[in-house]
N, C-alpha and C positions, 0 to 999 in steps of 0.2 A: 504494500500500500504506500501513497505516496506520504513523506513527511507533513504534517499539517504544519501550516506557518499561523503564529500567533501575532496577533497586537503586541506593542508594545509593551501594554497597561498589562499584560501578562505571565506574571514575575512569582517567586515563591514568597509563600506569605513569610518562613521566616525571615524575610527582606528588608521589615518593617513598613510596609505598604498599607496608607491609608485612603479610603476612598472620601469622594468629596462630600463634603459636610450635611447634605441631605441626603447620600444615602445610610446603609447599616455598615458597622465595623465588620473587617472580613475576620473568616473564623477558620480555624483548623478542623478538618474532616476525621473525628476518630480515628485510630489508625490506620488515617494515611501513611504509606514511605515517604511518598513525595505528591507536590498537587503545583499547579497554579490557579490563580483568580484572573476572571480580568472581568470587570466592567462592561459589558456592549448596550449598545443601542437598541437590539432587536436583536431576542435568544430565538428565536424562530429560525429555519431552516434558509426562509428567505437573509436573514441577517447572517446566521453563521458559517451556510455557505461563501459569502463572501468574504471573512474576515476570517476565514480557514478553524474555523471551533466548530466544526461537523468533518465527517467524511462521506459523501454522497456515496461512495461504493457500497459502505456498510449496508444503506438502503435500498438500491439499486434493485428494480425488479416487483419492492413488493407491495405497491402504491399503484393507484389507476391514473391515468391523467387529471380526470373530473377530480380529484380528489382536494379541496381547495384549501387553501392555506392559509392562515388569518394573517391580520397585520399586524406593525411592528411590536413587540411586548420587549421593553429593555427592564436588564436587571444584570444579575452577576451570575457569571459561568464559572465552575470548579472541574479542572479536570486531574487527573491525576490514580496512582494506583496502590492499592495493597500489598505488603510484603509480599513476595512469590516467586516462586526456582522458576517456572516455566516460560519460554521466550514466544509465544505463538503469537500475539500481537502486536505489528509493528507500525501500528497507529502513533502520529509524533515522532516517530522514529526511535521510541524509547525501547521496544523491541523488548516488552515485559507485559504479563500479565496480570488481572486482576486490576485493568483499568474499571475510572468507572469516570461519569460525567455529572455534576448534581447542578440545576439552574434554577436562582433564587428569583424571582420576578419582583418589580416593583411591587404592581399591585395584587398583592398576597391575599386570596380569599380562604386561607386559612387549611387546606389539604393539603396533603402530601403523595404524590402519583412513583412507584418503586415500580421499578422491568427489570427483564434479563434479556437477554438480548435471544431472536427466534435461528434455529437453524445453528449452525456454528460460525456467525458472525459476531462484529464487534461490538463496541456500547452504544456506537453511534445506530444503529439498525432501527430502533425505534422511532428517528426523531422525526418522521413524517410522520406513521400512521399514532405516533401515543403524545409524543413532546409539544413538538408545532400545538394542538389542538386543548391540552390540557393546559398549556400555558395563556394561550389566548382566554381561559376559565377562572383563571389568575389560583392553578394551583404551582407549587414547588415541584421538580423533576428529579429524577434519579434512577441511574439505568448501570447496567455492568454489563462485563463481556463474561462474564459466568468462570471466568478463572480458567479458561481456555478456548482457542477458535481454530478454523479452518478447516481443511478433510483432513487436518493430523491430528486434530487435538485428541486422539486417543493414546498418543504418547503421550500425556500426561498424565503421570501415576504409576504403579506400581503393582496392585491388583486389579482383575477384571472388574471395571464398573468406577476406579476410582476418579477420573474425569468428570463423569456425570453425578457422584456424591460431591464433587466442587461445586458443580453449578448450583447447588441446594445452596451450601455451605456458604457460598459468595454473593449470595442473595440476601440471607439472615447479615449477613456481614453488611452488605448494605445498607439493608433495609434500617437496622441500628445505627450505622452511622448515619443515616441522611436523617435519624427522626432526631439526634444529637445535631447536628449542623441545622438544621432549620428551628430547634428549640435554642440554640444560641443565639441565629441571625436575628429571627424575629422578637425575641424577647420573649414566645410562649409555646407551646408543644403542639404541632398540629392539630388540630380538632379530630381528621377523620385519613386515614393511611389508606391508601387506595391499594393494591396487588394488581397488575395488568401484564398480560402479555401475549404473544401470537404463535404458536406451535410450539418449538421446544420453550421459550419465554412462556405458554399457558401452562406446561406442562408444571412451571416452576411455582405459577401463579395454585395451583391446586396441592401440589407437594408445601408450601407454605401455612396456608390455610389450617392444612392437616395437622402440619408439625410447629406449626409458630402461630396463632393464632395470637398470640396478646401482641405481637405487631403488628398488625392490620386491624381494621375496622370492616375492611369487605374486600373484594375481590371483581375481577374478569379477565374471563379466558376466551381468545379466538382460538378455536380448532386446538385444544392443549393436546400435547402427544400423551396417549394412554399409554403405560409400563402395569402389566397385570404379569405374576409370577407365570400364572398357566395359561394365558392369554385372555385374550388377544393382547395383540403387542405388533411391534414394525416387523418380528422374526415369526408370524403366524401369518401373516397377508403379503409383504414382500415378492417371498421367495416364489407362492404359487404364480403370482401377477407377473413376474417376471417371464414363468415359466410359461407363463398361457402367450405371453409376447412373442416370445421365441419360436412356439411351437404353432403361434397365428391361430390361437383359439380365444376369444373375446370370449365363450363361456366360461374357459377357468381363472380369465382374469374378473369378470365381473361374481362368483362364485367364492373368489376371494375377500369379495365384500365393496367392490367396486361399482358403482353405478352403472348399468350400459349405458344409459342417455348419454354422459361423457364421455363415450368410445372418441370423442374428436380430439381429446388431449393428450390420450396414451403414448402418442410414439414422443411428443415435449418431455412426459413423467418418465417413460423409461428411458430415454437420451439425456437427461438431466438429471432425474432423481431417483428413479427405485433401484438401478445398478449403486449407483452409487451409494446411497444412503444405506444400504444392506453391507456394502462391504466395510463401508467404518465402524458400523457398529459393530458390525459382527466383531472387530478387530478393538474396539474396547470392552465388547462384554462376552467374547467367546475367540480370545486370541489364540486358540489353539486350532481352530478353524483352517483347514489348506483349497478345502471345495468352490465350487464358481457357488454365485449366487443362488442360481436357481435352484441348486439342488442340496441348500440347508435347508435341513429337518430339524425344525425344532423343538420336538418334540422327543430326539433322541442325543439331545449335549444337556445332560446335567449340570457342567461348567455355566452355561447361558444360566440356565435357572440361578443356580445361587448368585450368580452377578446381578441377575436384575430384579432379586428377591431384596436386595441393598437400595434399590431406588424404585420400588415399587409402588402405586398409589393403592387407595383402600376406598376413596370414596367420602372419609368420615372427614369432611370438613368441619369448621368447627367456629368460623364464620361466613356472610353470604357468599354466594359466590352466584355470578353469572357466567353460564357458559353458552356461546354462539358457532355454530357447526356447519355450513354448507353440505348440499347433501350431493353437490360435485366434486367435492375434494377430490382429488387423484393423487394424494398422496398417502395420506392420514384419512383412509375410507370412513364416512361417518358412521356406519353398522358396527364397525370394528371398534370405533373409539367412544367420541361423546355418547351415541345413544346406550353406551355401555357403562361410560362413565356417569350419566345421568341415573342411571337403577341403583351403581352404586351408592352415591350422594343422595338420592330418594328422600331414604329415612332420616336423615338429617332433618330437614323440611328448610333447609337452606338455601337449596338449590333450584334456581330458575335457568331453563333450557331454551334455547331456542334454533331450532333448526330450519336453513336459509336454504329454501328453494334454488336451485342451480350457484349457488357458492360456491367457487375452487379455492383452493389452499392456499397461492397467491393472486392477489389483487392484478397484478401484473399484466397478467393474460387478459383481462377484460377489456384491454385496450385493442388485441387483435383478434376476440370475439366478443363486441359489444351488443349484439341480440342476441347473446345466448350464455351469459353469464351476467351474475349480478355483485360487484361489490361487495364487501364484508368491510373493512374497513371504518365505512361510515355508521354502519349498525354496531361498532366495538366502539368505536366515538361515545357514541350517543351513549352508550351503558356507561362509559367509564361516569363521564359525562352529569349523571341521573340525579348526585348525592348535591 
């Protein structure tokens, strides 16, 4: 990724750096390693695109064009990272993980909006579909790369499964530090902690819920990736979909739990994502794995099972949670995921569902079938949005 270039106003706080007399004192991020501040005019995408405090690639893909952008919201941007061995981020060029981003807004309506970032990208991945939108609402931001990114970050760690117990880990780590730096900035503790995020970023937002609930106030999830010990999971619908690709059977890929109406996006999913996203995984939570894609069974590596019995969800939320699903997904089939994740979470009575008539997984594609796919993005808005 390319170096981002900062303003000048862009300095370590222990610099002694004061901002101008009507804004707030800058503050130190919980255990930060290192961080900068700087001041902008406009923390929105439109602003920090240009003044190099975004990185557009982060997002790249998974926004519609229609998707519109409010105007300017100036305040203070924090960027900066958590202790950590692992180098897979080289956002700034600091080429270390466990960054994260947290933007203070002048006009503070009193929430606090925490992501993880979806997919295996950076911190910056949110700031169209969650930041941009929640800022113009005048809540606080804060987002992380999960403690590792790319198609390697299964080299981080040491046991099967230990990358994706960071993404947990590095999320609570956030989420605590940003409820600390916005109870300093502001002078009082958030009213109401929001959880949001989109694929693997939902999946975090649910795994939170579960296991941290006195950090948050509520939650939303687009399309959260489901981890069930005995499935369904990415290594119970993957491998067959694949295989149905291959072998040019659209009944074993929609069998898989695929929709047939979106037969039109299969050869984008499997030239982009179900080859691929089978073989990373496979290689953090079953690295003993030598086979092609299609032909993991997962239902015969007990190695897989205990890996993803470590990162597994249960369902038991433990405050609200919205969850929103397309029932075009082509990657994360909704039969296989939400509608499964939603029986779980049931009995909670926590849980509101919503399932979006021809929604694919990314927004992206809406822009090169626009009569036949609808947006998700703007209906994950609006939920965050609600409180």
């Amino acid at each position: 990724m390319r170096r981002l270039a900062f303003f000048s106003a862009a300095v370590l706080l222990s610099s002694g750096l004061t901002l101008p007399a009507d804004a707030h004192r800058p503050v130190q991020v919980p255990g930060a390693e290192y961080q900068q501040l700087a001041r902008l005019d406009d923390l929105t995408t439109t602003g920090t695109v240009a003044s190099g405090h975004t990185n557009p690639a982060d997002y790249a893909g998974l926004t519609h064009s229609g998707l519109q952008t409010p105007g300017p919201v100036p305040g203070v941007q924090i960027d900066g990272y958590f202790p950590d061995s692992s180098h897979t981020n080289a956002n700034h060029g600091w080429n270390h993980d466990s960054q994260f981003v947290v933007r203070l807004p002048e006009n503070w309506n009193g929430g606090l909006v925490v992501s993880g970032s979806p997919g295996v990208r950076a911190q910056y991945a949110n700031d169209k579909s969650i930041s941009d939108y929640v800022l113009s609402l005048g809540y606080a931001y804060a987002a992380t790369d999960k403690g590792n990114t790319g198609a390697a970050f299964y080299t981080d760690g040491v046991r099967p499964g230990d990358a994706i117990v960071e993404w947990n880990l590095r999320t609570t780590q956030l989420a605590r530090a940003a409820r600390a730096t916005v109870t300093k900035y502001y002078g009082k503790p958030a009213r109401e902690v929001v959880a949001a995020g989109i694929s693997n970023g939902g999946y975090l937002v649910r795994w939170q819920l579960e296991n941290h609930p006195e950090l948050f106030t509520r939650g939303v999830d687009l399309e959260g990736t489901l981890w069930t010990v005995n499935g369904p999971n990415l290594f119970t619908f993957l491998p067959p979909a694949i295989r149905g690709y291959e072998q040019q059977s659209p009944e074993l890929i929609a069998k898989a739990g695929f929709d047939p109406r979106s037969d039109f996006l299969w050869d984008f999913h499997y030239s982009v994502y179900w080859k691929l996203t089978q073989r990373i995984y496979a290689a953090e939570l079953d690295p003993t794995y030598t086979g092609s894609e299609a032909d993991y069974d997962y239902a015969t590596r007990p190695q897989a099972h205990q890996a993803v019995a470590r990162i597994a969800l249960t369902g038991k939320i433990r405050r609200p949670l919205v969850t929103i699903h397309g029932t075009y997904d082509s990657l994360l089939p909704i039969t296989q995921d939400s509608d499964v994740y939603a029986k779980l979470a049931r009995r909670t009575g926590l849980h509101t569902y919503q399932r979006v008539e021809a929604g694919n997984h990314v927004d992206g594609l809406v822009d090169a079938y626009p009569d036949r796919l609808v947006p998700l993005v703007p209906l994950f808005q609006k939920a965050i949005g609600r409180g």
